[in-house]
ChimeraX commands (.cxc) that place a marker at each C-alpha (Angstrom):
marker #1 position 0.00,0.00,0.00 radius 0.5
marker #1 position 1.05,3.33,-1.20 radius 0.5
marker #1 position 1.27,6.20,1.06 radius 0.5
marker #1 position -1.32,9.33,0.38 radius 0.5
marker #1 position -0.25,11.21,-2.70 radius 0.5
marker #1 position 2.32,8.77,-4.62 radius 0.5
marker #1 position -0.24,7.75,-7.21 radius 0.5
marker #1 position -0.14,9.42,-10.52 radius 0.5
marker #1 position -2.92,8.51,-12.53 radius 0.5
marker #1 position -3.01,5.19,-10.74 radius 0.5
marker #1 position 0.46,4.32,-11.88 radius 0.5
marker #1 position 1.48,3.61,-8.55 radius 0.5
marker #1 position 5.51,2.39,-8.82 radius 0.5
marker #1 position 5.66,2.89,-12.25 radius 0.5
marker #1 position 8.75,4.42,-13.43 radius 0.5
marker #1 position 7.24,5.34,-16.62 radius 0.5
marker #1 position 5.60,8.42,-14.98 radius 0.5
marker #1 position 1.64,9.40,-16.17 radius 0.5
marker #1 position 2.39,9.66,-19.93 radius 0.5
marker #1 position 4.25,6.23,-20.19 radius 0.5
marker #1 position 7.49,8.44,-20.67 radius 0.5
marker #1 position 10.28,6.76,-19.11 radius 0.5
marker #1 position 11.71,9.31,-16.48 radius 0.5
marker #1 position 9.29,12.14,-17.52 radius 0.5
marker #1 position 7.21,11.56,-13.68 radius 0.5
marker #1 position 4.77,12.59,-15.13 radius 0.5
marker #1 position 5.80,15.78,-17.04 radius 0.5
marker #1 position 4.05,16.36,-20.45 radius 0.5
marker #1 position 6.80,16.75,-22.84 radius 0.5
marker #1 position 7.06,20.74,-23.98 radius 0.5
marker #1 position 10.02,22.54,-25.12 radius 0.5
marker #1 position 11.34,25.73,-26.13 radius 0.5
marker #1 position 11.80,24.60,-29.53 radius 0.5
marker #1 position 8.36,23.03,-29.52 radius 0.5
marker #1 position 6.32,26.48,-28.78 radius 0.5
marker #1 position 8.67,28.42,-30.97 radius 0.5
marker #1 position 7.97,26.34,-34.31 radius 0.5
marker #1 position 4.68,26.27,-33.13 radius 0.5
marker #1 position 4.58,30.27,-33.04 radius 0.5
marker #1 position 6.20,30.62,-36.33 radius 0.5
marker #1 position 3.90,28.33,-38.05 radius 0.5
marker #1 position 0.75,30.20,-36.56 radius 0.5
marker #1 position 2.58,33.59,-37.30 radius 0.5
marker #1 position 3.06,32.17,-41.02 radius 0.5
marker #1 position -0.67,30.88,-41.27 radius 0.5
marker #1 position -1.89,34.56,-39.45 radius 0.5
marker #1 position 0.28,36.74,-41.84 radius 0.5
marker #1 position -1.00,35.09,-45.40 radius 0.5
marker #1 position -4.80,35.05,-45.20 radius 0.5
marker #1 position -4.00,38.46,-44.49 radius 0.5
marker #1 position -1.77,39.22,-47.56 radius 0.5
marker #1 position -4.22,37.23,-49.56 radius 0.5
marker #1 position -7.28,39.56,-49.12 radius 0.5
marker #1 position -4.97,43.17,-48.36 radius 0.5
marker #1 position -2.74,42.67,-51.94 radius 0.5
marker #1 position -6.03,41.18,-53.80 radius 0.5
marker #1 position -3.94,38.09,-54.78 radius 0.5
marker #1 position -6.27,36.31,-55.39 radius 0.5
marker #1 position -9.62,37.65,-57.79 radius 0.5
marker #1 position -11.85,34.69,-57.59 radius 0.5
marker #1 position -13.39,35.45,-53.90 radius 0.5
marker #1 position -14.96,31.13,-53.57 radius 0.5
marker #1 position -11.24,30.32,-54.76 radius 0.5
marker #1 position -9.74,33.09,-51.88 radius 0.5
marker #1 position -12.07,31.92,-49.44 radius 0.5
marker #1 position -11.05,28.03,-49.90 radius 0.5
marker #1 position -7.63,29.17,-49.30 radius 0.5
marker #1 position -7.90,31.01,-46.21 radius 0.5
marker #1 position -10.76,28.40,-44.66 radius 0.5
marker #1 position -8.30,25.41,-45.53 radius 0.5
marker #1 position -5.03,27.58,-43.73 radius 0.5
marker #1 position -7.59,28.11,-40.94 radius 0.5
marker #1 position -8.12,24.19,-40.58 radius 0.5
marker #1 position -4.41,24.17,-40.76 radius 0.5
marker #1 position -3.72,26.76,-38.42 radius 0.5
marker #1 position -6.19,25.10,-36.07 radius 0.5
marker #1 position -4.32,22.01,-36.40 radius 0.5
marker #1 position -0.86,23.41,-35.10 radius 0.5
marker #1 position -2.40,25.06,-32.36 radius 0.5
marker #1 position -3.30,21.32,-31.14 radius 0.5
marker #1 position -0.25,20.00,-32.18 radius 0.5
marker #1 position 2.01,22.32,-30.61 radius 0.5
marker #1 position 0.44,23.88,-27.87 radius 0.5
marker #1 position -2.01,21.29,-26.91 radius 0.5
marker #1 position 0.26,18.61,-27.01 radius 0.5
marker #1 position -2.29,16.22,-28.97 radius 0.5
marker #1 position -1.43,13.65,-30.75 radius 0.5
marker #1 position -2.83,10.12,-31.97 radius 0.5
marker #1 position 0.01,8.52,-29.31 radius 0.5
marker #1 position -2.17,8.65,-26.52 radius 0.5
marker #1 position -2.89,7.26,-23.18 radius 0.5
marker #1 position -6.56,4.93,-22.95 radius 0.5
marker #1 position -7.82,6.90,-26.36 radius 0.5
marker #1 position -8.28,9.99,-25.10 radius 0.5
marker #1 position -6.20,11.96,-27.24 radius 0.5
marker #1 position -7.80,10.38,-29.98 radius 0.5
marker #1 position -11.17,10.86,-28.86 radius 0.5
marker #1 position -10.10,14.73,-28.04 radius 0.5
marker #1 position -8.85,14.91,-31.78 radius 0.5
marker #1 position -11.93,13.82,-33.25 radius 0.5
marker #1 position -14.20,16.16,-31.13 radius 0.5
marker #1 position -11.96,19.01,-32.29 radius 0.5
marker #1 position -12.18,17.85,-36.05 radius 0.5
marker #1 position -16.14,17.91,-35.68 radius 0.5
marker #1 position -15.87,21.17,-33.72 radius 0.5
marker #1 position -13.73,22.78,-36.22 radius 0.5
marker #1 position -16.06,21.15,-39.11 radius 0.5
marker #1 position -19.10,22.69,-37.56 radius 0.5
marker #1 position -17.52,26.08,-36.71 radius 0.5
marker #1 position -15.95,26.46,-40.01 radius 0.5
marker #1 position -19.55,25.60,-41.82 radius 0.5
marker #1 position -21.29,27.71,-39.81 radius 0.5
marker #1 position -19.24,30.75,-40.35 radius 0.5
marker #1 position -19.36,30.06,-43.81 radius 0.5
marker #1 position -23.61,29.72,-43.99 radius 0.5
marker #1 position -23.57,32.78,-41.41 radius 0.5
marker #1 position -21.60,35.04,-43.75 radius 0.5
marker #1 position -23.18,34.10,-47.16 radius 0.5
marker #1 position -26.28,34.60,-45.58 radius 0.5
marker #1 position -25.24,38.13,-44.41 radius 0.5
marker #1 position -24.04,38.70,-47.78 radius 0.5
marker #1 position -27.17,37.43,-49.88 radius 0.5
marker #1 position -29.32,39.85,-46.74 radius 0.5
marker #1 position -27.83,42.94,-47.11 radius 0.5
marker #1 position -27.42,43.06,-50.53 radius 0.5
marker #1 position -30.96,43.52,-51.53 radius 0.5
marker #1 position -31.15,46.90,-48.95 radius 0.5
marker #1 position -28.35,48.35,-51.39 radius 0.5
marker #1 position -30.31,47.85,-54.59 radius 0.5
marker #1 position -33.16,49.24,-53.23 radius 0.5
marker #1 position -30.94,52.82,-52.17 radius 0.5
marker #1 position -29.37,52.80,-55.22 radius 0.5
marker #1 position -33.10,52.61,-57.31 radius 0.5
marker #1 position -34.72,55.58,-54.39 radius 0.5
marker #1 position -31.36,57.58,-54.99 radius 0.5
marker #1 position -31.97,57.36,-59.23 radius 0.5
marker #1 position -35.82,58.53,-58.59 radius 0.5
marker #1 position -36.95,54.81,-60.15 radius 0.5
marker link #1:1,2 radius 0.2
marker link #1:2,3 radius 0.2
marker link #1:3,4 radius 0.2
marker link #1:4,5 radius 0.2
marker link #1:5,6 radius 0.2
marker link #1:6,7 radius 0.2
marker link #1:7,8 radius 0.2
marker link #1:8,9 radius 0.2
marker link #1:9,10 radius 0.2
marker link #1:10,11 radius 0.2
marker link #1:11,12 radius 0.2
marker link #1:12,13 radius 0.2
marker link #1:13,14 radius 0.2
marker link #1:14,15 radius 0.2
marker link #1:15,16 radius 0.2
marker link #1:16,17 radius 0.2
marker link #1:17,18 radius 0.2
marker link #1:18,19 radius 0.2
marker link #1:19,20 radius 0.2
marker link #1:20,21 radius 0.2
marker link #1:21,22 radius 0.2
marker link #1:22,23 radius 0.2
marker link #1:23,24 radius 0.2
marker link #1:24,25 radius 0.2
marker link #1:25,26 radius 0.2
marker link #1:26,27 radius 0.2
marker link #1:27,28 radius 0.2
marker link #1:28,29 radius 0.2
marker link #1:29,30 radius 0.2
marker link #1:30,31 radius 0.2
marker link #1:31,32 radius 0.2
marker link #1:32,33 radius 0.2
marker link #1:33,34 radius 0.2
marker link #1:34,35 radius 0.2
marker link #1:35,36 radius 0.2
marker link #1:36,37 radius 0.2
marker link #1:37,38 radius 0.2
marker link #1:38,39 radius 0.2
marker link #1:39,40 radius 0.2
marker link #1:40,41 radius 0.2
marker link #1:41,42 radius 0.2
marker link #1:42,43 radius 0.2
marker link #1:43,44 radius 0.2
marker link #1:44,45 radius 0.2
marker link #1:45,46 radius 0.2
marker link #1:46,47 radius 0.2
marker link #1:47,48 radius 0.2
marker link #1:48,49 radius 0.2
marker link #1:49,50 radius 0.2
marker link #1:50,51 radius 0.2
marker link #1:51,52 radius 0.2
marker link #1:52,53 radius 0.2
marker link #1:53,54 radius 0.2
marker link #1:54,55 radius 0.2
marker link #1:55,56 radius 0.2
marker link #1:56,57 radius 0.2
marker link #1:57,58 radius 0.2
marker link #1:58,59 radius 0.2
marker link #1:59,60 radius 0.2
marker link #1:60,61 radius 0.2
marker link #1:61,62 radius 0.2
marker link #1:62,63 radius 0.2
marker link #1:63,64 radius 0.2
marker link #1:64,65 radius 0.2
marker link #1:65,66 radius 0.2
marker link #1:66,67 radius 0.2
marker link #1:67,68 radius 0.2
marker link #1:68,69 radius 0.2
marker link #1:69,70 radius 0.2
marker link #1:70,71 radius 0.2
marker link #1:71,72 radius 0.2
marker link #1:72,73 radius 0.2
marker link #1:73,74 radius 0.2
marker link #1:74,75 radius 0.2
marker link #1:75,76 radius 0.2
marker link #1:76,77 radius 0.2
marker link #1:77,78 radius 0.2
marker link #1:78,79 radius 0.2
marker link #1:79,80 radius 0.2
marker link #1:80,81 radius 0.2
marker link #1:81,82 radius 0.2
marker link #1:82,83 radius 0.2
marker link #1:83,84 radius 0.2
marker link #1:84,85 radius 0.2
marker link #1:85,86 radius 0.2
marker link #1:86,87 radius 0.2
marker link #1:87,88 radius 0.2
marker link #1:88,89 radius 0.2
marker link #1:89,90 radius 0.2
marker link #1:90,91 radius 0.2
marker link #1:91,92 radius 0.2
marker link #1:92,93 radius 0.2
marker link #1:93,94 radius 0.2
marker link #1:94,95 radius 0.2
marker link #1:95,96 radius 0.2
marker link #1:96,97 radius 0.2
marker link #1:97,98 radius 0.2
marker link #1:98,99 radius 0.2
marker link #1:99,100 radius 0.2
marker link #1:100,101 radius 0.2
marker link #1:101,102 radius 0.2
marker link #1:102,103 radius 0.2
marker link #1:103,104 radius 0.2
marker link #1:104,105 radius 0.2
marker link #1:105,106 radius 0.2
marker link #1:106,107 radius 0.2
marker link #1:107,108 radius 0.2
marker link #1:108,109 radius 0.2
marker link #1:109,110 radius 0.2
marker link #1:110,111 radius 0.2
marker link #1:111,112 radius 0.2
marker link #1:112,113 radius 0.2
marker link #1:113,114 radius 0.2
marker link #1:114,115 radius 0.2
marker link #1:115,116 radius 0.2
marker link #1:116,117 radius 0.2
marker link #1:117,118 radius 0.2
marker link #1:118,119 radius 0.2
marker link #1:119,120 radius 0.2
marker link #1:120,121 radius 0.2
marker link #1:121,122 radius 0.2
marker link #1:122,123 radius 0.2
marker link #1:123,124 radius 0.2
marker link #1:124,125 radius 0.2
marker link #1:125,126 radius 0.2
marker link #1:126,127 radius 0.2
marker link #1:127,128 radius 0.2
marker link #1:128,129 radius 0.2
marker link #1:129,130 radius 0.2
marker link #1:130,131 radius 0.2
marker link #1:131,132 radius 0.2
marker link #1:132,133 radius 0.2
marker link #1:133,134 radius 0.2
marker link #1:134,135 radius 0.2
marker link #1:135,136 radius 0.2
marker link #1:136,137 radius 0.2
marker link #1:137,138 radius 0.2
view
């Protein structure tokens, strides 16, 4: 019998620590290195959906907006990756299980945001007809 307070995650006298890392006790593994790629790479995926729509690279809007949804995804991706520590290596399934719900999340949010703005779009564009035909006298 273990005293009070030496489990970790019921791994009592395992030297493999809570992750299964040998000598990590426990530790999930993050490094300097680890945060900074993952910084760049959000930086990188921040910075281009901006240049995209600011320098009018791109004239097809559906083929601009495919772009910047799919470096979202991406983006979205890293930020689990990096800073989340997620991966499909994972202790009982839960990592995977955590992966999936953010892959339905992410699926629903970027759908939704998608619907929510055409919708906007299709909306307000009638009002702006209708001004321009009162300010011609028609």
């Amino acid at each position: 019998m273990s005293a009070p307070g030496n489990e970790i995650d019921g791994n009592v006298g395992d030297p493999r620590g809570a992750h299964g890392h040998p000598g990590d006790g426990g530790i999930a593994h993050a490094s300097l290195k680890g945060y900074l790629t993952g910084f760049v790479l959000a930086a990188i995926l921040t910075v281009v959906p901006f240049w995209l729509v600011m320098g009018h690279v791109i004239d097809d809007a559906a083929i601009a907006s495919a772009i910047i949804l799919g470096l979202a995804a991406v983006q979205i991706v890293v930020h689990v990756v990096y800073f989340l520590h997620m991966d499909t290596a994972s202790e009982h399934g839960w990592n995977m299980l955590a992966l999936i719900f953010t892959a339905v999340l992410v699926t629903i949010v970027l759908g939704a945001s998608i619907w929510v703005m055409y919708t906007e779009n299709a909306n307000m564009m009638p009002m702006a007809s209708q001004a321009l035909h009162h300010a011609m006298g028609r």
